[in-house]
PAKEPA-204759 format. One record per residue: x, y, z of N, C-alpha, C, O, CB in turn; residue in one letter. Coordinates in Angstrom, 2 decimals, decimal comma. Glycine has a CB too. Example, Ala and Ser with C-alpha at 12.3 -4.5 7.8 and 13.67 -1.06 7.14 Angstrom:
! PAKEPA-204759
pt nxx = 13,19; nyy = -5,69; nzz = 7,80; caxx = 12,30; cayy = -4,50; cazz = 7,80; cxx = 13,20; cyy = -3,30; czz = 7,80; oxx = 14,24; oyy = -3,32; ozz = 8,46; cbxx = 11,31; cbyy = -4,47; cbzz = 9,05; res = A
pt nxx = 12,85; nyy = -2,25; nzz = 7,08; caxx = 13,67; cayy = -1,06; cazz = 7,14; cxx = 12,90; cyy = 0,03; czz = 7,87; oxx = 13,41; oyy = 1,14; ozz = 8,04; cbxx = 14,08; cbyy = -0,60; cbzz = 5,72; res = S
! end
This chain:
! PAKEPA-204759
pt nxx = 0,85; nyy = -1,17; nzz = 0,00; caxx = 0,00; cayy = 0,00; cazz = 0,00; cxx = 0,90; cyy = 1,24; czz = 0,00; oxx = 1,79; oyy = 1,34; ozz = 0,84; cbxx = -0,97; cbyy = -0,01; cbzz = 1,23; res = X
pt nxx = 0,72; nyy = 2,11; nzz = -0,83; caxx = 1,66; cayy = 3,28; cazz = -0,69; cxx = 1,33; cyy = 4,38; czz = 0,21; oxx = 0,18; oyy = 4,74; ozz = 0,50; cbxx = 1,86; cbyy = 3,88; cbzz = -1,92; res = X
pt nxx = 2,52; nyy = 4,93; nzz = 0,68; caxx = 2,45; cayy = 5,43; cazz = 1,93; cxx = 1,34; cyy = 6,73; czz = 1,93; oxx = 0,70; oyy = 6,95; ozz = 2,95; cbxx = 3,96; cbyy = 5,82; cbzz = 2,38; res = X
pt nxx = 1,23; nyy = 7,22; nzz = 1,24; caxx = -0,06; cayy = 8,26; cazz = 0,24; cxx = -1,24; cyy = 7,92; czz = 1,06; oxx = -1,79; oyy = 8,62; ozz = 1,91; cbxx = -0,45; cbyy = 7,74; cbzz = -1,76; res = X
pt nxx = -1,55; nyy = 6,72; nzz = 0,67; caxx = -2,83; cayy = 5,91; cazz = 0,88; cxx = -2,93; cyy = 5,38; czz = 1,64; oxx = -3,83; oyy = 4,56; ozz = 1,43; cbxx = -3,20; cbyy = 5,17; cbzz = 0,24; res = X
pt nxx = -2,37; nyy = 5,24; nzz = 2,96; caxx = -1,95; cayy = 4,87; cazz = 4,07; cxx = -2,36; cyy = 6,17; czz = 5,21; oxx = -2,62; oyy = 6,07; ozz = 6,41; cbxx = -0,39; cbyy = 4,50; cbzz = 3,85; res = X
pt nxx = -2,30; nyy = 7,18; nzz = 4,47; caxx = -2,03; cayy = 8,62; cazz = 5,49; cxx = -3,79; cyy = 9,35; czz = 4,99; oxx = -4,41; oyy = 10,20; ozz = 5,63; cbxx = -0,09; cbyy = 9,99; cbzz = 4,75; res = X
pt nxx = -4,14; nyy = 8,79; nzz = 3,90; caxx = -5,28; cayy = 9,76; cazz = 3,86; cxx = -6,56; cyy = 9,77; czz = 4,46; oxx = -7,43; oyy = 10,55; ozz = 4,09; cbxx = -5,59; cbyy = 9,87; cbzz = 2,81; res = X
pt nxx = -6,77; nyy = 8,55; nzz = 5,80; caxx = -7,60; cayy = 8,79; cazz = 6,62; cxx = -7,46; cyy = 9,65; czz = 7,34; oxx = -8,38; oyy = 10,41; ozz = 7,63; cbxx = -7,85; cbyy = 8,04; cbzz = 7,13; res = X
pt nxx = -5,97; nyy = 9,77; nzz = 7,93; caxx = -5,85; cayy = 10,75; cazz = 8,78; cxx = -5,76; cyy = 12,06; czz = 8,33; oxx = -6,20; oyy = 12,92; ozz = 9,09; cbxx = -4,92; cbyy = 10,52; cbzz = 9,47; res = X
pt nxx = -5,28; nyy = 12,44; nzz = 7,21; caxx = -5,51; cayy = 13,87; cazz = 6,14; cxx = -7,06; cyy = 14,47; czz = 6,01; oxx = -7,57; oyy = 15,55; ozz = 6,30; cbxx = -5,06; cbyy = 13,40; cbzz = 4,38; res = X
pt nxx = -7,54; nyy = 13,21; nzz = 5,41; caxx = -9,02; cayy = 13,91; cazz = 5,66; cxx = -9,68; cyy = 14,17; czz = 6,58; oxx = -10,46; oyy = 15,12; ozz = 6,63; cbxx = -9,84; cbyy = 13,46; cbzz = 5,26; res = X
pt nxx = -9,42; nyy = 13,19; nzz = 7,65; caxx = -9,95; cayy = 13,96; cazz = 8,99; cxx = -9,66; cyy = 15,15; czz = 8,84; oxx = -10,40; oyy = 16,04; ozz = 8,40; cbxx = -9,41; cbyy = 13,58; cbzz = 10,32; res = X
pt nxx = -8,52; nyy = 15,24; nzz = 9,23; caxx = -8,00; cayy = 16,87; cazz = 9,74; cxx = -8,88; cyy = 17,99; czz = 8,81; oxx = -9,61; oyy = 18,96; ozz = 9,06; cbxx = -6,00; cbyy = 17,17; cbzz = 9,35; res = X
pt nxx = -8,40; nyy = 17,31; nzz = 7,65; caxx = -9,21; cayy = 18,71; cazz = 6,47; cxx = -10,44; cyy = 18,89; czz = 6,71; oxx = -10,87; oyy = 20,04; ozz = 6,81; cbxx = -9,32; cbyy = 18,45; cbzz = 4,75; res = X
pt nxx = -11,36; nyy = 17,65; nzz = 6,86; caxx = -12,84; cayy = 18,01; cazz = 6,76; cxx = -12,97; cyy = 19,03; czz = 8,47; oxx = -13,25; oyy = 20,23; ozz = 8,43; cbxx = -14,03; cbyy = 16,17; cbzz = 6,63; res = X
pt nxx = -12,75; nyy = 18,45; nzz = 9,58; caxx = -12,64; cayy = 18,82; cazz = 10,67; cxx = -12,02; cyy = 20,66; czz = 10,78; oxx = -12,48; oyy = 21,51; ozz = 11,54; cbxx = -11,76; cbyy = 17,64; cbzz = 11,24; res = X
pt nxx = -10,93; nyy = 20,85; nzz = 9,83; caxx = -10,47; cayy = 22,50; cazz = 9,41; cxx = -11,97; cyy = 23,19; czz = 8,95; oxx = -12,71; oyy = 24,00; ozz = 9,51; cbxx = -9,11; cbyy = 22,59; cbzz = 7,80; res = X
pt nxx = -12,05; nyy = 22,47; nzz = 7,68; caxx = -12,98; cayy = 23,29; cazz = 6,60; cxx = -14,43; cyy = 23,41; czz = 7,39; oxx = -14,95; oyy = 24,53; ozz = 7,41; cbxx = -13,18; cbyy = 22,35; cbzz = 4,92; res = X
pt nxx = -15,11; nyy = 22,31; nzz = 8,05; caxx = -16,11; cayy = 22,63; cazz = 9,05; cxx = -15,94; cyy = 23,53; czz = 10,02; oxx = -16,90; oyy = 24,08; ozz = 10,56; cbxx = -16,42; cbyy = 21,65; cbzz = 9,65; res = X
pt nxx = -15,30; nyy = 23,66; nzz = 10,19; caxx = -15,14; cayy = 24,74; cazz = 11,40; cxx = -14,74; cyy = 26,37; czz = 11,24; oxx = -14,65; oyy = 27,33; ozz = 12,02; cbxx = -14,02; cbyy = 24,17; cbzz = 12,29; res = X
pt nxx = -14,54; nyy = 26,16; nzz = 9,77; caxx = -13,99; cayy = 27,58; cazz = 8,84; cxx = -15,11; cyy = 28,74; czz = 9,05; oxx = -16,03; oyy = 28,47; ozz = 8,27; cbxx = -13,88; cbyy = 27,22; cbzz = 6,90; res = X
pt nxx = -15,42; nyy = 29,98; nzz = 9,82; caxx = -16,46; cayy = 30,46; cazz = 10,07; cxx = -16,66; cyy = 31,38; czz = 8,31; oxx = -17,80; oyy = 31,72; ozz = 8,00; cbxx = -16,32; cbyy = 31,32; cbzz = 11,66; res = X
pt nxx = -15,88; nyy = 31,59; nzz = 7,67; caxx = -16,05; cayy = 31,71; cazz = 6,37; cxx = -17,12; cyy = 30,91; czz = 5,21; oxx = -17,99; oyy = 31,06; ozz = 4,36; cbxx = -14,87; cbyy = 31,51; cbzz = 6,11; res = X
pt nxx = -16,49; nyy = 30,20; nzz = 5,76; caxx = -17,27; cayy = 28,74; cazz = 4,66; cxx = -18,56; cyy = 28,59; czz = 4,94; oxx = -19,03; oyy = 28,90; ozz = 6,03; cbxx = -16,69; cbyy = 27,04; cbzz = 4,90; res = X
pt nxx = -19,41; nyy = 27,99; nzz = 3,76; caxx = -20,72; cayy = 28,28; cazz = 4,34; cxx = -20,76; cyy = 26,69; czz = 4,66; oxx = -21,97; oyy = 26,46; ozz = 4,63; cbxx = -22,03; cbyy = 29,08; cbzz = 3,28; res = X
pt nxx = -20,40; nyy = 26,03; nzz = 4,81; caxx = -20,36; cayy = 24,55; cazz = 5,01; cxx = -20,83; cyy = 24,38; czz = 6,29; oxx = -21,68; oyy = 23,59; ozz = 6,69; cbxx = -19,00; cbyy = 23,90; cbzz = 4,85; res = X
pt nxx = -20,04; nyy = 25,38; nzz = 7,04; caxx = -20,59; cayy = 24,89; cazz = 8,64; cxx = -21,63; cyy = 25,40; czz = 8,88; oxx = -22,08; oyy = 24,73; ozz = 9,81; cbxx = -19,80; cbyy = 25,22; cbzz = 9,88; res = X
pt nxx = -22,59; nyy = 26,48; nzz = 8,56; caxx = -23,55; cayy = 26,88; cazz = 8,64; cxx = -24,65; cyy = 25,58; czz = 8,12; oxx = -25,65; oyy = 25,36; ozz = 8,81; cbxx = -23,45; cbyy = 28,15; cbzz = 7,98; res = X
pt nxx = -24,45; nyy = 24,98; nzz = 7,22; caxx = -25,11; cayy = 24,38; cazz = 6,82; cxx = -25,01; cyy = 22,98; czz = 7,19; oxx = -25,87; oyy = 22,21; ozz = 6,78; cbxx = -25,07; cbyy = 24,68; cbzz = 5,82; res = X
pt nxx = -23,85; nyy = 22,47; nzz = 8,07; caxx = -24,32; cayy = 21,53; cazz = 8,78; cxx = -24,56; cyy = 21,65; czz = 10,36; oxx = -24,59; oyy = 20,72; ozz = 11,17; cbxx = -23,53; cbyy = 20,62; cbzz = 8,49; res = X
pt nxx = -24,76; nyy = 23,30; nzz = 10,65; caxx = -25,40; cayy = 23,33; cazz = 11,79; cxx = -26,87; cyy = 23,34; czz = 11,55; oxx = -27,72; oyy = 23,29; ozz = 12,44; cbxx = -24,96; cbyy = 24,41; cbzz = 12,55; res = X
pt nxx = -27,11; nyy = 23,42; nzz = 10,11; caxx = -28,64; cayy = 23,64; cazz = 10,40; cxx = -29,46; cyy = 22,55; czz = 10,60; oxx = -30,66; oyy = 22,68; ozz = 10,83; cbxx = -29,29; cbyy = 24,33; cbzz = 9,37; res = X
pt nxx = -28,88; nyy = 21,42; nzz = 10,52; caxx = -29,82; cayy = 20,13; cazz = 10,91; cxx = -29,78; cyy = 20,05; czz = 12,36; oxx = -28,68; oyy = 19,75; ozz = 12,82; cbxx = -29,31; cbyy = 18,63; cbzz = 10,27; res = X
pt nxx = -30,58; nyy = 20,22; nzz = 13,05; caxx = -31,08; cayy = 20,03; cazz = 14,24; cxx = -32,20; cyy = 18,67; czz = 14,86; oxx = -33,25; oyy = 18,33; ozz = 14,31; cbxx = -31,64; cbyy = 21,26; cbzz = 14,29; res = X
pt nxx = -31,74; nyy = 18,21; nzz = 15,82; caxx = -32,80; cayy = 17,39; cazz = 16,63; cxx = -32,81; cyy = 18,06; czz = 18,03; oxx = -31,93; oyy = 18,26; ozz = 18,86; cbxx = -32,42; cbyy = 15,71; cbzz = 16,74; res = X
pt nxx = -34,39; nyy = 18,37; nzz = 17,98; caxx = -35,05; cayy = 19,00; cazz = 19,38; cxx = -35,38; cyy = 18,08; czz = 20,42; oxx = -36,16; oyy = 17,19; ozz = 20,09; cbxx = -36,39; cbyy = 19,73; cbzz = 19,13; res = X
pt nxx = -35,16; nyy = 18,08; nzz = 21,06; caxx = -36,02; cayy = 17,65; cazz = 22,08; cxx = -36,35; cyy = 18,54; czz = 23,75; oxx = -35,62; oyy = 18,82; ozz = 24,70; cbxx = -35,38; cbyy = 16,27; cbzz = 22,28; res = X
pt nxx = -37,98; nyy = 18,76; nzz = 23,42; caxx = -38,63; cayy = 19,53; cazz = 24,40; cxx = -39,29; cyy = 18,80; czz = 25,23; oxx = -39,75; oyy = 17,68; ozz = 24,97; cbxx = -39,42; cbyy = 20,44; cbzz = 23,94; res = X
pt nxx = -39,40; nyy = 19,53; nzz = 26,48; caxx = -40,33; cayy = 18,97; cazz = 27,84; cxx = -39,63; cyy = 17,32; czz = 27,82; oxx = -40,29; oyy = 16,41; ozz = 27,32; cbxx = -42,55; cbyy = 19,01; cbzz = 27,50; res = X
pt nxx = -38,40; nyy = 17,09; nzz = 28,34; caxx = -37,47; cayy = 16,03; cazz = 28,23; cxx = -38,19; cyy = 15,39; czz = 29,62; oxx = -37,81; oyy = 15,92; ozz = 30,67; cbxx = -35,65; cbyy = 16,47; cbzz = 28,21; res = X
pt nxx = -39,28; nyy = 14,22; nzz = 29,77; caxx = -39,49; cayy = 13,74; cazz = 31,00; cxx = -40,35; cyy = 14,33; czz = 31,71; oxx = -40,45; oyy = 14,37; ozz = 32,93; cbxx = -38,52; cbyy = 13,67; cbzz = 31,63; res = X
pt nxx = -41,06; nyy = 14,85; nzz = 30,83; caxx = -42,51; cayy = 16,06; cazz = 31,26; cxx = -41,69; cyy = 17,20; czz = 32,22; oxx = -42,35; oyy = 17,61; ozz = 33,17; cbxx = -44,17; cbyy = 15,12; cbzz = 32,53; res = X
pt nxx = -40,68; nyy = 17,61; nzz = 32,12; caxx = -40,42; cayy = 19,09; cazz = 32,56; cxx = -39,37; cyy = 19,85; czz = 31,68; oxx = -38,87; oyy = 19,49; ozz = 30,61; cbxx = -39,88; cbyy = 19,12; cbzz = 34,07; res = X
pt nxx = -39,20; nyy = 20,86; nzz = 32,32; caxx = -38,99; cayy = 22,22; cazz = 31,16; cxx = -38,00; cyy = 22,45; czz = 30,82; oxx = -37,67; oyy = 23,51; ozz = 30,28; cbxx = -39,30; cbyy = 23,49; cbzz = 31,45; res = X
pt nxx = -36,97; nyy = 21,07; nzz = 31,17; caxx = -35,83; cayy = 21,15; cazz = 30,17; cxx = -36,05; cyy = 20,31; czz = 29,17; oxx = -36,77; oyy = 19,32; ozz = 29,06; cbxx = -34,53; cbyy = 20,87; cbzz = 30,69; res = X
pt nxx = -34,88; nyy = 21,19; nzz = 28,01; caxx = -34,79; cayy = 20,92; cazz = 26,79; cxx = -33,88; cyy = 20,98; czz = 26,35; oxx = -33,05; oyy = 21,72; ozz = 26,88; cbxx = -35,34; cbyy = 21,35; cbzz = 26,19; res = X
pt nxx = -33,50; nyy = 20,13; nzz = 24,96; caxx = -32,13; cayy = 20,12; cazz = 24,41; cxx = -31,94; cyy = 20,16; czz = 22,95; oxx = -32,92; oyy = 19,99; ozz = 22,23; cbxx = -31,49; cbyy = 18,99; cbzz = 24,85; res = X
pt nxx = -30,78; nyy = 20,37; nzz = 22,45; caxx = -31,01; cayy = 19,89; cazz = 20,68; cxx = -29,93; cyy = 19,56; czz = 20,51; oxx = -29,32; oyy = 19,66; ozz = 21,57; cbxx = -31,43; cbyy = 20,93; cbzz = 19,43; res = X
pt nxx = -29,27; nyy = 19,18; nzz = 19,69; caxx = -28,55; cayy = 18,57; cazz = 18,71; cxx = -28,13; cyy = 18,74; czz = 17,65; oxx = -29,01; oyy = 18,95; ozz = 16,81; cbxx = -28,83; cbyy = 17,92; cbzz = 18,52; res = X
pt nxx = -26,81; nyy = 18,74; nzz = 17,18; caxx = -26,92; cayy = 19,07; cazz = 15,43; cxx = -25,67; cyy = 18,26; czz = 15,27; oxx = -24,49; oyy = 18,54; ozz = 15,46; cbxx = -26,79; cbyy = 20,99; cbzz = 14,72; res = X
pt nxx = -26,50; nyy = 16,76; nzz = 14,73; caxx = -25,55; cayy = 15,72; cazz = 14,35; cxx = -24,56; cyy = 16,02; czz = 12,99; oxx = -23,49; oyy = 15,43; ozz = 12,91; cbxx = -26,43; cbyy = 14,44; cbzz = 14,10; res = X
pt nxx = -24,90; nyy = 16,78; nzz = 12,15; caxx = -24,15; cayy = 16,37; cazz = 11,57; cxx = -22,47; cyy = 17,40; czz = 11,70; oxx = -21,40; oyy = 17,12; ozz = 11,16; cbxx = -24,95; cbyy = 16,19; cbzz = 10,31; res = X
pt nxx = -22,67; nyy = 18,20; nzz = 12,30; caxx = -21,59; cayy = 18,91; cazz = 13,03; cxx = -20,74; cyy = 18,05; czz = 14,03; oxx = -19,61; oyy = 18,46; ozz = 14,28; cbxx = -22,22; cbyy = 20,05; cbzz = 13,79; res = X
pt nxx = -21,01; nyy = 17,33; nzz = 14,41; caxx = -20,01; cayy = 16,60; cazz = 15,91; cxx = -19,14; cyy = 15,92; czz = 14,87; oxx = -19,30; oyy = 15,71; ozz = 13,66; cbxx = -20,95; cbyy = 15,19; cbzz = 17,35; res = X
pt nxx = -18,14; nyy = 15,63; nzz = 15,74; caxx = -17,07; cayy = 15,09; cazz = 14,81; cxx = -16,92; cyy = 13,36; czz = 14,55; oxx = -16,40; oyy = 12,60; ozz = 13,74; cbxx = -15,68; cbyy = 15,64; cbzz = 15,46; res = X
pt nxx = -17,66; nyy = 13,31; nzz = 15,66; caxx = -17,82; cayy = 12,00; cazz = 15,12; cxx = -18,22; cyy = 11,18; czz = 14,22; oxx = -18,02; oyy = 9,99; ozz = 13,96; cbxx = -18,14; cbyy = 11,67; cbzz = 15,53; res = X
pt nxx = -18,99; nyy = 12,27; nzz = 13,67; caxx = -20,48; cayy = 12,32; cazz = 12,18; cxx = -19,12; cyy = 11,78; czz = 11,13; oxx = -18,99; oyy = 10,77; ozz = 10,44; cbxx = -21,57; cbyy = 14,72; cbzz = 11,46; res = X
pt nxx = -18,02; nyy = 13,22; nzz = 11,43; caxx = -17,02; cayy = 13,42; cazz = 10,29; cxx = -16,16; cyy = 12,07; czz = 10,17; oxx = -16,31; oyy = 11,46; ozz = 9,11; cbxx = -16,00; cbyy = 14,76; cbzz = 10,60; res = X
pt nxx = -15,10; nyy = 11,39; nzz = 11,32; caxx = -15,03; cayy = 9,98; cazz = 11,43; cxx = -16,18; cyy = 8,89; czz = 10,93; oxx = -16,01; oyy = 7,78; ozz = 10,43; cbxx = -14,86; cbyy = 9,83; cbzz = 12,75; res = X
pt nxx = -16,83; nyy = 9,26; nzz = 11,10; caxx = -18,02; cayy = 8,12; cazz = 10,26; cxx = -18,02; cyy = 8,27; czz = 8,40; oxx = -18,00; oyy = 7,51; ozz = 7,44; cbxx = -20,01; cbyy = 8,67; cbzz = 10,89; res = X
pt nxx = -18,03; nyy = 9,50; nzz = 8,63; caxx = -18,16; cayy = 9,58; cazz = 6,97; cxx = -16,75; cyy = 9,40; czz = 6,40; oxx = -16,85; oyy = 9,33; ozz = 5,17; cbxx = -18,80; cbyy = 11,13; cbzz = 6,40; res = X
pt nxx = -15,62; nyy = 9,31; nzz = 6,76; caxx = -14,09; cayy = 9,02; cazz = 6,98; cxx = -13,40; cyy = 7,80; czz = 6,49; oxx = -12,54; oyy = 7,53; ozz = 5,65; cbxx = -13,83; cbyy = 8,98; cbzz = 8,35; res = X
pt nxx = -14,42; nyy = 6,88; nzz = 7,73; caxx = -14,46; cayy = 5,65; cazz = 7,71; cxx = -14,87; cyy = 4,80; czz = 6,21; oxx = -14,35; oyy = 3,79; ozz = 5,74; cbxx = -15,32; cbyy = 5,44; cbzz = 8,79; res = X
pt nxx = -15,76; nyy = 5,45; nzz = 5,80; caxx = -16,84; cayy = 5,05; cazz = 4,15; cxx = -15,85; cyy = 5,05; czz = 3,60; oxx = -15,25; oyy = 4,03; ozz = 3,25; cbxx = -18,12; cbyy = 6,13; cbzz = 3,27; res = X
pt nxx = -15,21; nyy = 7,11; nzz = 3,27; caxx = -14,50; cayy = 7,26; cazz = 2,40; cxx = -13,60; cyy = 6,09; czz = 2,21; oxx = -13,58; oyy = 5,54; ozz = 1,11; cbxx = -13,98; cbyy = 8,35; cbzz = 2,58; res = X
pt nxx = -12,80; nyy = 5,63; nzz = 3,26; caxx = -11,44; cayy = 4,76; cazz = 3,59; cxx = -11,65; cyy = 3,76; czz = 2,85; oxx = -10,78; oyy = 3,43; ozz = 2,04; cbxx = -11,13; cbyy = 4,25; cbzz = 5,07; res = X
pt nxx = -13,04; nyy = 2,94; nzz = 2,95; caxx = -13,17; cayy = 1,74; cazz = 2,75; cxx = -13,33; cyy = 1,80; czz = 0,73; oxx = -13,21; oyy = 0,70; ozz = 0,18; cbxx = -14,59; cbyy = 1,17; cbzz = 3,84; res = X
pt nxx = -13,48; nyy = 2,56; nzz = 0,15; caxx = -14,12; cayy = 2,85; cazz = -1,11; cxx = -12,26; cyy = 2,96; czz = -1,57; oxx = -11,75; oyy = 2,46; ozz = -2,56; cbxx = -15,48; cbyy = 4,50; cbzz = -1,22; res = X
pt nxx = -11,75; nyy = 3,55; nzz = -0,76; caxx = -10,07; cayy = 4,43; cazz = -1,78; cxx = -9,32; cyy = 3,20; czz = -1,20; oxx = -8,30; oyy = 2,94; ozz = -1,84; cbxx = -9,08; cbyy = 6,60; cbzz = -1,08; res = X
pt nxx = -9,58; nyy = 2,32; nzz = -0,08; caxx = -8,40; cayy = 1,34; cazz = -0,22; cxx = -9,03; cyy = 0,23; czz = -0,67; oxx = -8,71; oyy = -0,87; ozz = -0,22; cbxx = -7,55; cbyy = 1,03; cbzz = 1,06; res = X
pt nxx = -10,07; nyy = 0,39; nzz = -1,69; caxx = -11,34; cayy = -0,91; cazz = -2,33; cxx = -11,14; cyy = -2,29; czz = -1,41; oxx = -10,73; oyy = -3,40; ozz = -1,76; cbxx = -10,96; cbyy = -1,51; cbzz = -4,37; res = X
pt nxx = -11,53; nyy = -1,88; nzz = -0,24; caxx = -12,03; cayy = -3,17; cazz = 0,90; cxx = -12,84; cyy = -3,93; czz = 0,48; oxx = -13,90; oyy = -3,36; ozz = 0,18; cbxx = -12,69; cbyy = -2,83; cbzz = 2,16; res = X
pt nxx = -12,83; nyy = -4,99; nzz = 0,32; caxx = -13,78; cayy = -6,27; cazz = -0,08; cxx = -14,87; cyy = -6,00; czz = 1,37; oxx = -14,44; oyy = -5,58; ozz = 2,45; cbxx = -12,72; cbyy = -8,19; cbzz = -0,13; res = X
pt nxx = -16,27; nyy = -6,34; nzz = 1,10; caxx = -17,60; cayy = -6,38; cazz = 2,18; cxx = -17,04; cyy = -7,47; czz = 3,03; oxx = -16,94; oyy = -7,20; ozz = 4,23; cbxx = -19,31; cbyy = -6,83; cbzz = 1,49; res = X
pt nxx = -16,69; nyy = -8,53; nzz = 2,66; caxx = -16,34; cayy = -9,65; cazz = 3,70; cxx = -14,94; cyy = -9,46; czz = 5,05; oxx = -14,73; oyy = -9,77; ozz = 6,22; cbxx = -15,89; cbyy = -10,96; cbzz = 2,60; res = X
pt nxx = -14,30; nyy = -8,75; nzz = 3,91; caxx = -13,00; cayy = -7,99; cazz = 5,31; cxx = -13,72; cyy = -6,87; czz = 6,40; oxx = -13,67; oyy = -6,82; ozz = 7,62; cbxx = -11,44; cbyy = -6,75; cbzz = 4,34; res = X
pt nxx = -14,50; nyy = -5,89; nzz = 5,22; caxx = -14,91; cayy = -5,08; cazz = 6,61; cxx = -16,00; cyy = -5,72; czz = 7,77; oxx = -15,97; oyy = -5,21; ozz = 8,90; cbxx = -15,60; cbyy = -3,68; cbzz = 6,10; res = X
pt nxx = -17,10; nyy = -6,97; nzz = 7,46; caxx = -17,61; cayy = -7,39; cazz = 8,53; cxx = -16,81; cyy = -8,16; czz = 9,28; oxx = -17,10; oyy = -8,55; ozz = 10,41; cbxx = -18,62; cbyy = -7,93; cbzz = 8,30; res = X
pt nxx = -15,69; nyy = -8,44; nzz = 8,64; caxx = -14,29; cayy = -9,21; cazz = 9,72; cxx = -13,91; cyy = -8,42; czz = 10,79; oxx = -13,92; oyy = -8,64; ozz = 12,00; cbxx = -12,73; cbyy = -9,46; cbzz = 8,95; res = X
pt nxx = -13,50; nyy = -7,19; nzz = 9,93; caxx = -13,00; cayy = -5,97; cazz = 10,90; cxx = -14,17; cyy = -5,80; czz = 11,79; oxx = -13,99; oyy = -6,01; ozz = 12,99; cbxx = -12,63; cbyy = -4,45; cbzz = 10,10; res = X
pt nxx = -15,35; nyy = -5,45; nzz = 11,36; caxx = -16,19; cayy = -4,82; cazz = 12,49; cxx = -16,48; cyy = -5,77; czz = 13,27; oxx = -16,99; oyy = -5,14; ozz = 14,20; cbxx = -17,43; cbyy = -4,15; cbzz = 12,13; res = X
pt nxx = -16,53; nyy = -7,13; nzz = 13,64; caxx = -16,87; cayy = -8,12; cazz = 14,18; cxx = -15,19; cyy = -8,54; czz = 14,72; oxx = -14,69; oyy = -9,66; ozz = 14,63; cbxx = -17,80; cbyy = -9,09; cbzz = 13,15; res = X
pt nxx = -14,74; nyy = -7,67; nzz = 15,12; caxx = -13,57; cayy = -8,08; cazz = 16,15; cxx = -13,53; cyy = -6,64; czz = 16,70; oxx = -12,45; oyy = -6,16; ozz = 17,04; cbxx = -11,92; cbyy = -8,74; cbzz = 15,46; res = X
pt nxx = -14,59; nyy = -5,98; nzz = 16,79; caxx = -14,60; cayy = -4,57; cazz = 17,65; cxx = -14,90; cyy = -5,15; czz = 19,22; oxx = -15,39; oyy = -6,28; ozz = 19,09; cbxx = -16,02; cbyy = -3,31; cbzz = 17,03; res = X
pt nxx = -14,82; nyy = -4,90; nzz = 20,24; caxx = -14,44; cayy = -5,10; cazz = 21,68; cxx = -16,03; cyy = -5,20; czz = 21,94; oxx = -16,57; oyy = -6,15; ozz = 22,51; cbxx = -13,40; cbyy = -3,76; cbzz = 22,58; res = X
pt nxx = -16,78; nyy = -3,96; nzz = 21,37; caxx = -18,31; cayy = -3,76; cazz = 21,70; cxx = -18,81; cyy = -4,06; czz = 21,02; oxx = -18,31; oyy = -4,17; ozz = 19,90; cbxx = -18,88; cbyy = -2,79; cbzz = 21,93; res = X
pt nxx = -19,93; nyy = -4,34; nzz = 21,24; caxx = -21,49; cayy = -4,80; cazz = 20,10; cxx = -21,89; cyy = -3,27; czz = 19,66; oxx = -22,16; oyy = -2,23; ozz = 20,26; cbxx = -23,30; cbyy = -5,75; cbzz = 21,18; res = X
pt nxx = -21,81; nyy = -3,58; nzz = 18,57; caxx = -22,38; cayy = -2,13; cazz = 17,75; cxx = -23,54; cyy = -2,39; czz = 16,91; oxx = -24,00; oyy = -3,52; ozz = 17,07; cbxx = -21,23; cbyy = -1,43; cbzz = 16,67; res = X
pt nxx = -24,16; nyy = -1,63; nzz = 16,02; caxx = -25,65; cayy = -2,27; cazz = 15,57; cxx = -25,23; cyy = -2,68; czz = 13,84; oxx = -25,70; oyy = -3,60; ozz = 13,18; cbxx = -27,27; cbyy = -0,80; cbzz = 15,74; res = X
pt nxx = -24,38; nyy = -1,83; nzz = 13,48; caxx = -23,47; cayy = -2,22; cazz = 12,28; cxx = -23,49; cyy = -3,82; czz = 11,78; oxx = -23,93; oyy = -4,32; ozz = 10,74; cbxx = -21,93; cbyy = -1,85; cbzz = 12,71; res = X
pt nxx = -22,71; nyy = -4,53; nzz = 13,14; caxx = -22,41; cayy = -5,46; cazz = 12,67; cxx = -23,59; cyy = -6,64; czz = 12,96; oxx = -23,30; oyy = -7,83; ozz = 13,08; cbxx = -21,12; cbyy = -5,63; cbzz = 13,10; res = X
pt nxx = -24,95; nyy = -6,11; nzz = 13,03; caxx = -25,86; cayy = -7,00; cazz = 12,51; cxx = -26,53; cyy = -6,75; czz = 10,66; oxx = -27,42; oyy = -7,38; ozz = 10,10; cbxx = -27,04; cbyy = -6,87; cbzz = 13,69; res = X
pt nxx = -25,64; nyy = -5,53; nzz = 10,10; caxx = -25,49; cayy = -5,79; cazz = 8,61; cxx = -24,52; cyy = -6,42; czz = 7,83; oxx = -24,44; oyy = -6,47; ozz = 6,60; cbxx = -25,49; cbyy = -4,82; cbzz = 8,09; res = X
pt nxx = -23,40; nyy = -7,15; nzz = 9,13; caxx = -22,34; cayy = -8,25; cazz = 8,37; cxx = -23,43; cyy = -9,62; czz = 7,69; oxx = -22,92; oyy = -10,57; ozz = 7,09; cbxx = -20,98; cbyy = -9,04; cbzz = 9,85; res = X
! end
C-alpha cells in the first residue's frame, strides 16, 4: 500500500474537521442547520437539541466510508473488521 494511501484517513480527517469549522465557509452553517429538538425532556422544562451532523464524530463516520471505497475493501474484510470490535455495535448486525 503506498504510503499516500496509508495517510489519507488521517488527512481527511484533519481537512474536513479545518474546513467545518472555517467560520467563512458556508459549510458549517449548513451543517449546523440540521437540528434534533427535544422539548419537555421527561414532562419538565428542560430541553435540548442537537446538530448531528456537526459533531465530529459524524465526520469519522463519513471518513471511515470514504477509507473503505479508496483502499477498495472487499464487504467480507470489513464485517471481519467490524466483528472483532471489543463492543457490540448495531453495524455489525449488517455483516
Amino acid at each position: 500500500m503506498p504510503l499516500l494511501l496509508a495517510w489519507m484517513p488521517y488527512i481527511l480527517v484533519a481537512l474536513i474537521l479545518v474546513l467545518t469549522r472555517l467560520q467563512n465557509l458556508p459549510l458549517k452553517a449548513w451543517l449546523r442547520s440540521v437540528k434534533l429538538q427535544f422539548n419537555n425532556i421527561l414532562g419538565t422544562n428542560i430541553s435540548t437539541s442537537i446538530e448531528p451532523l456537526y459533531l465530529p464524530g459524524t465526520i469519522f463516520l463519513v471518513v471511515i466510508f470514504i477509507t473503505v471505497f479508496m483502499h477498495k475493501m472487499k464487504r467480507r474484510r470489513c464485517c471481519t473488521t467490524i466483528k472483532s470490535f471489543p463492543v457490540n455495535i448495531t453495524v455489525q448486525s449488517m455483516c
